[in-house]
N, C-alpha and C positions, 0 to 999 in steps of 0.2 A: 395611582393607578391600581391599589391593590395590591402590589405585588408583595412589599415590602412591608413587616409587621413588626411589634415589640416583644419579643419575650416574655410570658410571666414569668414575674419574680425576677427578672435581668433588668439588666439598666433600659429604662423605655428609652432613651435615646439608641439602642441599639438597633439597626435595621436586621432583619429577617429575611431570608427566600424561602418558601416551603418547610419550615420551621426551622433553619441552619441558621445560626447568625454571620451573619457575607463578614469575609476574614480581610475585604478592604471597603470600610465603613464609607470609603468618600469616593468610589467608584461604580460605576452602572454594574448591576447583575450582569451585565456581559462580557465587564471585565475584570472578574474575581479571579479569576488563574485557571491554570489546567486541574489543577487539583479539587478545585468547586467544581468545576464542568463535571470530570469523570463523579463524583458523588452524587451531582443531577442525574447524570444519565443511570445509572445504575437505580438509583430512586424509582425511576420512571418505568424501567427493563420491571425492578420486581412488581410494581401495577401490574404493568400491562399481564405478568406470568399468573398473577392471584385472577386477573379480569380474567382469564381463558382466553386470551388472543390468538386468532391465529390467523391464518392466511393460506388461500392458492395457490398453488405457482402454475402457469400455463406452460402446454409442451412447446417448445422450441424446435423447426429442423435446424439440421447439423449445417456449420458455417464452413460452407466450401469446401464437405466431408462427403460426397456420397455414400463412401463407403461407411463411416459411422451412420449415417441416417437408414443403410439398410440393415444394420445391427440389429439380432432379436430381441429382445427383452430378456428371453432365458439367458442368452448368453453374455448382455451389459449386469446381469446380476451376477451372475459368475467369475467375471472378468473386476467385477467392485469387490467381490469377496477374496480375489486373491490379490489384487493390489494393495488393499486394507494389512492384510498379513502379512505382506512382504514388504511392506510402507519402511524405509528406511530413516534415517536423519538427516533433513534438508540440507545439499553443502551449503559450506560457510564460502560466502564472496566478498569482494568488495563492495565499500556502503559509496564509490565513488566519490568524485572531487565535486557533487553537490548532491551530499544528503539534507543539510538543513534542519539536521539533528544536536547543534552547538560544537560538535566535534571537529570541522572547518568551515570556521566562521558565523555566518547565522543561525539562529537556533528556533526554526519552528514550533518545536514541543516545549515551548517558555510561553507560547502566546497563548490566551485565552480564547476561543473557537478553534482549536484544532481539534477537538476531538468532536468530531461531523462525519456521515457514511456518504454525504454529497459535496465533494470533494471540487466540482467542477469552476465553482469559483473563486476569487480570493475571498476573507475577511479578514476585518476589521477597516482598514480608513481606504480600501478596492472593493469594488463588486466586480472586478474583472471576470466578464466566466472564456473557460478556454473553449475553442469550438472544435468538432469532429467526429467521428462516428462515435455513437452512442455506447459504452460498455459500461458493465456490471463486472466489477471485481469478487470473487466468494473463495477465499481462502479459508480451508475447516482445519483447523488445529487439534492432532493425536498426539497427547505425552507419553515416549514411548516407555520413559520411565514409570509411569504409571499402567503397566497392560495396556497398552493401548486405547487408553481410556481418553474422551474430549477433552481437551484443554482449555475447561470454562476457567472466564477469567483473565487468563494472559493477555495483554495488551499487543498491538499490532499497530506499526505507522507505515507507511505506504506515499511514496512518491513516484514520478515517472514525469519525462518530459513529454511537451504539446505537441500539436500537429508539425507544427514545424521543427521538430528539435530542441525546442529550446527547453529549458531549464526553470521555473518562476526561482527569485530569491537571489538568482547567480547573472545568469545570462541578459546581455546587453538590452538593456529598456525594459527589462523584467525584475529590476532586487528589490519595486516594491509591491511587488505582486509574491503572492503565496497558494497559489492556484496548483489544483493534482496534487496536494500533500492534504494527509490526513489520517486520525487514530481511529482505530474499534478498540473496544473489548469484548471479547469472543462471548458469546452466549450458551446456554447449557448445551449447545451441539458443539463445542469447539469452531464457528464458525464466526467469521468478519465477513463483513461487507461493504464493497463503496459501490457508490456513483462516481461512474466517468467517462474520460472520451477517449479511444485507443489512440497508443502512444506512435507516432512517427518511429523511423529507422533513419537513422542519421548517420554522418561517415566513418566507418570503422567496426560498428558495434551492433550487435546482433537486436531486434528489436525484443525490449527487455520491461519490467516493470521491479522495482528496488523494494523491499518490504526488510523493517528490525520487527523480531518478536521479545516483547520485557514478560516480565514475569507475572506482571502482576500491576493493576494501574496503578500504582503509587511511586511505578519504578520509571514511569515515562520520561520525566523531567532530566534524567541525565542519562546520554549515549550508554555509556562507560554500565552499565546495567543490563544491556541487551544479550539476551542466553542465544538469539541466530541473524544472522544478517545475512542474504540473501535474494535471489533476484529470480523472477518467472521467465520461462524462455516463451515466446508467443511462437503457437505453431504456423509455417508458411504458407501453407492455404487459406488460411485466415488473415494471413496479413498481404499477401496477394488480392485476395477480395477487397480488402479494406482500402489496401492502396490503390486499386483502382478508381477510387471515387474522388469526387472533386476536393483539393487542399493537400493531396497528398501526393501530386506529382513528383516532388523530392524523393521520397521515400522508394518509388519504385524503381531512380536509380540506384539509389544507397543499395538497397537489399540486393539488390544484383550483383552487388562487390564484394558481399561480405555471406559467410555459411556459418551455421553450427559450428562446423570442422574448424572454422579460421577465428573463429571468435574467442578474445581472449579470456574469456571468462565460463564459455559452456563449452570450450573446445575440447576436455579431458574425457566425455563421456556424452556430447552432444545435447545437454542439456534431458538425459534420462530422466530424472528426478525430478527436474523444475516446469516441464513440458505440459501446461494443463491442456481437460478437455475443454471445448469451445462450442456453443450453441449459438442460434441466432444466426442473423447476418448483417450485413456490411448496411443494409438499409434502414432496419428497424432496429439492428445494434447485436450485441454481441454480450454473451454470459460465459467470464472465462471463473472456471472453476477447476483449483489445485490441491489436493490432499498436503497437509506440510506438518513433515513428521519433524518433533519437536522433543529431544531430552530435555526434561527441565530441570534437574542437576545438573547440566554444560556451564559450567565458567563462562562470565562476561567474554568475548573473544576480543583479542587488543592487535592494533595494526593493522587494522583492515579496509581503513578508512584513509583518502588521499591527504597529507598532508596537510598542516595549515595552508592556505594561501592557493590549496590545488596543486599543478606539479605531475610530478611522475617518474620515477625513473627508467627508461626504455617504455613506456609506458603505448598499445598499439592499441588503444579503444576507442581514438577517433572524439574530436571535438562535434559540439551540437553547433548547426551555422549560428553564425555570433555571440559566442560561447560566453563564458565567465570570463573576466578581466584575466589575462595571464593565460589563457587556453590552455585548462588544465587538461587531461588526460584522465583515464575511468582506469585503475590499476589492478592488478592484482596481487599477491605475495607469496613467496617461497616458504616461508615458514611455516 
């Protein structure tokens, strides 16, 4: 098909992808590893920056915001300029009892297609796609170790359960499915991006979206690497709108039971810091964007992640219905 060349001067038995030689000679280009993928895509990122690429973005109103949508202009630049300044260091939470990071049990960031910004379906041997209101994830990465300067580079993985709670990887009828998980590497804004579909609110737990930042793409392949681990709080007018709509009748019990205040994981300061803004709406979808301030001197953080096997100890974060075998619990730590 072309795709696949010989080296000059290399063993012409050797295949080729865009002059690399593929580091598993007797496997499809699409399953060379994470490690090929991210050197693709990076490949590709500096085209498109030499070609002059670039793009529109169209204005969004505000998602179930009135009062952000009558916001001035003067005064959203103002309010960006001092949020920017004041950008603290995302807290450290739990990566829960289904990150799918190899740390309990399955290890997403092993397989070859994880690193994708459209996140919605599984791959490799699924096309499962998950359904639901339509969102765009845009987390912009500040090293605050560096002046506050973009955190081109750093790698970002990003999971979050489906319409209904559940889990891909863990959760019952889903461990072969790997849907709503997926890597960026931050671009010269410090910025990731996925394609998805807004997460349910399931019982106990605040509706949330889970993201590790590594340092660096080389660092993806093992948890035990990751400088933040951390979870987005979704603000309630937005998930109000969202759950109104069809598939999400669950949810608008759940969220009824459970607050900021009560949630075991944003309950220390109501999720201040993890709270993005939100555009769009519930029909045409939704663009949640979070500033996420980042030291990239912080030590890997250890213990944060629920045991092997799931578990918990007093653990009050609420199973997803039909959870992972063992109905493990979402934890937090004293440490």
């Amino acid at each position: 098909m072309g795709i696949f060349r010989s080296r000059r001067g290399a063993d012409p038995e050797l295949r080729t992808y865009e002059g690399r030689v593929l580091p598993r000679q007797h496997e499809d280009v699409d399953d060379q590893g994470v490690a090929f993928d991210v050197a693709t895509l990076l490949d590709r990122r500096r085209l498109l920056q030499l070609g002059g690429a670039g793009a529109a973005a169209g204005v969004l109103a505000a998602c179930g915001s009135s009062e952000a949508a009558s916001t001035s202009s003067s005064t959203s630049s103002t309010s960006a300029t001092t949020a920017s300044s004041a950008l603290a260091e995302i807290p450290e939470e739990t990566a829960g009892p289904y990150p799918g990071d190899g740390s309990n049990g399955p290890d997403a960031l092993e397989e070859s297609g994880i690193i994708r910004s459209d996140i919605r379906s599984s791959f490799g041997t699924s096309t499962t796609t998950a359904q639901g209101v339509p969102m765009t994830l845009q987390l912009d990465l500040v090293d605050l170790a560096d002046g506050s300067a973009a955190y081109e580079g750093a790698a970002v993985y990003v999971w979050h359960c489906d319409r209904d709670g559940k889990y891909s990887m863990y959760s019952d009828g889903l461990t072969s499915e790997n849907y709503l998980r997926g890597v960026q590497v931050a671009d010269s804004s410090g910025r990731v991006e996925f394609t998805s579909v807004f997460p349910a609110c399931y019982s106990g737990r605040w509706p949330h979206i889970h993201f590790e930042v590594y340092p660096d793409s080389s660092s993806i392949t093992d948890a035990s690497n990751a400088i933040a681990t951390s979870q987005v709080a979704l603000p309630q007018d937005v998930c109000d709108a969202v759950y109104a709509t069809s598939g999400y009748e669950q949810s608008v019990t759940n969220l009824a039971q459970v607050s900021l205040a009560t949630d075991n994981v944003f309950s220390d300061d109501q999720g201040a810091s993890q709270t993005p803004t939100v555009t769009g709406d519930a029909t045409s979808g939704c663009v949640v964007n979070l500033r996420v301030g980042i030291d990239a001197t912080t030590q890997a953080a250890t213990g944060m992640s629920a045991p092997s096997g799931g578990g918990g100890q007093g653990g009050q974060g609420g199973t997803p219905p039909d959870g992972a075998p063992g109905a493990p619990r979402e934890q937090t730590t004293t440490s």
